[in-house]
ZAMARGU-4260 file (C-alpha; in steps of 0.2 Angstrom, whole numbers, plus 5000, padded with zeros to 4 digits):
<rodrens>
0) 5182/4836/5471 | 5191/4828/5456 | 5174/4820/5451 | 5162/4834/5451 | 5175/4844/5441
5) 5176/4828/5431 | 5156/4829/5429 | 5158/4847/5426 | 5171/4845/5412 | 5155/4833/5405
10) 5141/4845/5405 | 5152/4859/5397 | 5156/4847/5383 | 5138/4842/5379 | 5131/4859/5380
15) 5145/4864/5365 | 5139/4848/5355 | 5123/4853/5355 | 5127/4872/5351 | 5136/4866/5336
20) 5123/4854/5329 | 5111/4871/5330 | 5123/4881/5321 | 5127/4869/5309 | 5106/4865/5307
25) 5103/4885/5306 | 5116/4886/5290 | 5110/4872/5282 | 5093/4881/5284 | 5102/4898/5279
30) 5112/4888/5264 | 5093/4881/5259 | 5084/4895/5260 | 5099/4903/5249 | 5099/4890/5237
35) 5079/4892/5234 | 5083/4910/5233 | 5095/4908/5219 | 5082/4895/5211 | 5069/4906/5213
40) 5076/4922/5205 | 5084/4911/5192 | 5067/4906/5186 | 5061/4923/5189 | 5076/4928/5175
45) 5073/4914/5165 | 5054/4919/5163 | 5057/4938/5159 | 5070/4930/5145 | 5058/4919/5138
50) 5042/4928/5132 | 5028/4924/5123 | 5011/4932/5114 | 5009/4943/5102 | 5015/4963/5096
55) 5005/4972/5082 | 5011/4987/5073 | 5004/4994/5059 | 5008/5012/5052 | 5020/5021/5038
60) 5022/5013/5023 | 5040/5023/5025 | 5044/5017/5042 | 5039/4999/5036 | 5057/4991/5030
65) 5064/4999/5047 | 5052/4990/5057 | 5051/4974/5047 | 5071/4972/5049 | 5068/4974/5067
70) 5054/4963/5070 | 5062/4949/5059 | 5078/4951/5071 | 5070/4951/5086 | 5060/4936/5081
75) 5075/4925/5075 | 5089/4931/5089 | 5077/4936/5104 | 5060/4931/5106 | 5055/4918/5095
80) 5041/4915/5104 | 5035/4932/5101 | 5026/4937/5085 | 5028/4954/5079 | 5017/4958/5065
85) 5022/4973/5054 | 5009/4982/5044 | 5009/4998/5031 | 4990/5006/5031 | 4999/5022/5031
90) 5005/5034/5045 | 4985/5043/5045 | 4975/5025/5043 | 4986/5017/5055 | 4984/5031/5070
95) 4965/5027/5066 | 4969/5008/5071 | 4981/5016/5084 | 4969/5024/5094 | 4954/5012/5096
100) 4949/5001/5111 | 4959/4986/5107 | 4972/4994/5097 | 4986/4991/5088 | 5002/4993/5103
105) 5012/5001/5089 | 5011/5016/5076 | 5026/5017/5064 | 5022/5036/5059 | 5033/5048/5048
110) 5025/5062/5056 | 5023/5067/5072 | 5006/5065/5080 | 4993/5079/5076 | 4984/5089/5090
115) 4968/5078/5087 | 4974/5061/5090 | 4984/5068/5105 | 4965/5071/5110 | 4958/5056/5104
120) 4970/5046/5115 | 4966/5055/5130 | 4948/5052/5127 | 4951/5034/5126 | 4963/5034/5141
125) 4978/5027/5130 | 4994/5035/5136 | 5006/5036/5122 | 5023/5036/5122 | 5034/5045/5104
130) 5049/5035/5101 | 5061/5044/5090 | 5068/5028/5078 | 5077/5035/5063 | 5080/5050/5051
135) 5072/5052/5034 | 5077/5060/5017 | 5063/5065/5008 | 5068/5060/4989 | 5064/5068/4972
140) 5065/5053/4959 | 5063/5055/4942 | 5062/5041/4926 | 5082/5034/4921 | 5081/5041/4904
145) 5079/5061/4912 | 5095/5069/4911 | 5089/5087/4911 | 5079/5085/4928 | 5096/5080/4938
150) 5097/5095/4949 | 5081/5107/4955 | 5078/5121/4967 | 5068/5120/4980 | 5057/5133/4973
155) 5056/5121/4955 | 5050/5109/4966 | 5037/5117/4973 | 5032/5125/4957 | 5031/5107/4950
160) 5020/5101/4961 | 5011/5118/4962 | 5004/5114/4945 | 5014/5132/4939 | 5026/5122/4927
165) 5014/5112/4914 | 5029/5106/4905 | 5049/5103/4906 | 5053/5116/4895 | 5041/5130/4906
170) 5054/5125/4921 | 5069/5127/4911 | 5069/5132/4890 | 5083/5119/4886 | 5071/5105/4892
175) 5059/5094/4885 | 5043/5103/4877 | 5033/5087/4886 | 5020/5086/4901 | 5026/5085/4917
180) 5017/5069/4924 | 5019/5070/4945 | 5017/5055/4957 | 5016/5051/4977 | 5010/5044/4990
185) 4992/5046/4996 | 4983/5055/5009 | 4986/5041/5022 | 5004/5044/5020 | 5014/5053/5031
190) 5026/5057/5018 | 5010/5064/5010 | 5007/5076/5024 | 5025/5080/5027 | 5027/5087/5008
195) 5009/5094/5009 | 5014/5104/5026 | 5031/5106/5026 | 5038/5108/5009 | 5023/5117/4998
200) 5019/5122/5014 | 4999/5119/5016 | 4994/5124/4995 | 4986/5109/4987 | 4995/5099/4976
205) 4993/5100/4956 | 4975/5093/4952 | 4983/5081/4941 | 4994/5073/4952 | 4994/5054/4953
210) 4992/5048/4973 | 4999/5029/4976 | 4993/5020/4992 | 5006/5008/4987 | 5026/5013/4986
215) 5032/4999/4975 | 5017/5004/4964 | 5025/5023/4964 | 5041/5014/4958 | 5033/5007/4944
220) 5026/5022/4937 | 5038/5034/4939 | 5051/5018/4930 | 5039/5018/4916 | 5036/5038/4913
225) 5049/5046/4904 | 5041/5063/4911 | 5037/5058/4928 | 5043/5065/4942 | 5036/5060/4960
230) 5044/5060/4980 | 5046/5046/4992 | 5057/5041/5006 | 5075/5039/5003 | 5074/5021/5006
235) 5063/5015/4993 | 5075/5025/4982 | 5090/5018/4988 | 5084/5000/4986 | 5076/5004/4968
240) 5091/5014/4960 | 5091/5003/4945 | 5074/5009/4942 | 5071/5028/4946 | 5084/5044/4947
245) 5084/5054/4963 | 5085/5071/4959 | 5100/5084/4969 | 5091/5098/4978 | 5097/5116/4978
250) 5093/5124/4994 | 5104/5140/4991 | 5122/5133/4990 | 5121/5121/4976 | 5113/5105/4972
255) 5114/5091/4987 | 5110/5072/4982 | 5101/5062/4996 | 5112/5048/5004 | 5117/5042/5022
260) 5130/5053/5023 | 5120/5069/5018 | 5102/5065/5025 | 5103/5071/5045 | 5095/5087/5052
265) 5109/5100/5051 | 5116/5090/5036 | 5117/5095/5018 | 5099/5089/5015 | 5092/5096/5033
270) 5080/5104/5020 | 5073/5087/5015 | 5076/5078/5032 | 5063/5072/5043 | 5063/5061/5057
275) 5052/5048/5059 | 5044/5040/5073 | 5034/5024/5083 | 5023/5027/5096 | 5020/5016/5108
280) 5003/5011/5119 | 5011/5015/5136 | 4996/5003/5143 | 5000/4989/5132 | 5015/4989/5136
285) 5014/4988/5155 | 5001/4977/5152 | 5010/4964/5140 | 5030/4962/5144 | 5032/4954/5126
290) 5026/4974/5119 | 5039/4984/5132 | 5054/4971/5128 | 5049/4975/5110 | 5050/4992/5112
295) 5066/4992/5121 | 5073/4981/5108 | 5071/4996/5095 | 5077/5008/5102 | 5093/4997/5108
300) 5094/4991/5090 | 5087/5003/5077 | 5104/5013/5074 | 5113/4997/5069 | 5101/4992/5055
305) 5095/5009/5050 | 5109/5012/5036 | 5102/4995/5028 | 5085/4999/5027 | 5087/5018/5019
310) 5090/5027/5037 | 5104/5039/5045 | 5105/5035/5062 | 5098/5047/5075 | 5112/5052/5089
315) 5116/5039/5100 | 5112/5049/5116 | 5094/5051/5108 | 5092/5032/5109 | 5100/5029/5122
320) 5090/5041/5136 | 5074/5033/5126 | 5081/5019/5132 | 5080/5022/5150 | 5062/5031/5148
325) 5057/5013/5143 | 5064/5005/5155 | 5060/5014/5169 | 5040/5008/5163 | 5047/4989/5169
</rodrens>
């Protein structure tokens, strides 16, 4: 009797050895497949992190020094092996490389799109996406040496550009009896269109006007016109006040100066303000990860260098539901 409980006692004891070694076999097996897991998604994390290829933008001459800083940024703290190329054929041109069959993924534009590209993108199947970047003050610069022209109606403006005013002295009699000489950016420009639509409100522009494809070219000549008098973004302004006056604008409660502090759309100068834009090719970008991490990348960063490139922020909740739009493309 003593024995066969003995023998008993034995069998009970091997069977809990061997029930042991199975558990301790199944959480190595549950501790490996953990651990490939972990190595597996930390790859997976490392890959998303580390991106490569290529992101072309082209677009607004305006929108340019914006998405320049922002490119340069992202190419030297987060990808940087990621090329972004910036480009300035203009808001019009670069919708025309935009919307193409191997397009560019980005159009910097300082106008929203028009009804007809919206229809040319659904003709080509290209889903686009408007990203809201910054806000605009549309500037009135004049030569250093003018210190009649410092402060003008919105209606003078207009007038000038109107071609109804031939000479200083026709817009005030205490001025200058000398030529008004007018200057701006082309028809590729958006700033073009936006002064064009928006501020003489669709009536052509004086026949004499001279039209710049390039800004820094504007720059020049209104620096070396003692009578000129031309419009641009605010940021080729503010980073070339050594070289032209901008002019304070008069929209009915006295004359308001464009700076960060004014330029936002119901600032002082909402009359002048103007947001501008990047859209995005919604098929690139799910297509190529480099183009939507790019995209996100702007809209997480554009506020915080848009003051050093001639910008006033848009509000933070814009960009931050932009944000979430973007990433819910991943």
């Amino acid at each position: 009797m003593k024995f066969k409980k003995y023998l008993m006692f034995l069998v009970v004891a091997a069977l809990a050895v061997v029930l042991v070694a199975c558990g301790d076999s199944e959480e190595d097996n549950k501790s490996g497949d953990n651990a490939s897991e972990n190595t597996d998604n930390g790859s997976e994390d490392k890959a998303s992190e580390e991106l490569e290829g290529s992101v072309v933008i082209d677009g607004s001459g305006t929108v340019f020094p914006l998405m320049s800083k922002l490119a340069e940024n992202y190419m030297l703290d987060e990808q940087p092996n990621v090329s972004v190329e910036v480009s300035r054929a203009g808001t019009s041109a670069g919708f025309e490389k935009f919307l193409q069959e191997n397009g560019t993924d980005f159009n910097d534009a300082s106008r929203l799109i028009k009804d007809e590209e919206k229809s040319k993108a659904e003709e080509l199947g290209i889903e686009v996406k408007e990203l809201k970047v910054a806000l605009d003050g549309l500037t009135i610069v004049t030569h250093p040496d003018n210190d009649w022209a410092t402060e003008l109606t919105t209606d003078q403006v207009k007038g000038i550009f109107l071609g109804e005013y031939t000479n200083w002295s026709d817009v005030n009699a205490d001025w200058p009896n000398e030529k008004i000489q007018t200057y701006g950016p082309n028809e590729n420009h958006g700033t073009y269109e936006f002064f064009y639509e928006n501020i003489l409100e669709e009536q052509d522009l004086v026949s004499d006007i001279n039209l710049q494809q390039d800004y820094s070219t504007l720059v020049t000549l209104v620096s070396e016109d003692t009578n000129a008098i031309g419009f641009f973004g605010f940021g080729y302004y503010d980073s070339n006040k050594e070289k032209v006056n901008a002019v304070g604008i008069d929209f009915g409660e006295g004359a308001v100066i464009p700076s960060l502090d004014t330029i936002a759309e119901d600032g002082d100068y909402a009359g002048f303000t103007r947001p501008v834009f990047t859209y995005l090719n919604v098929n690139n970008a799910k297509d190529k990860a480099q183009v939507l991490d790019y995209a996100i990348y702007v809209m997480e960063n554009a506020n915080n260098v848009a003051g050093e490139t001639g910008f006033a922020p848009i509000p933070e909740e814009e960009a931050s539901s932009l944000v979430e739009e973007l990433k819910g493309l991943q």
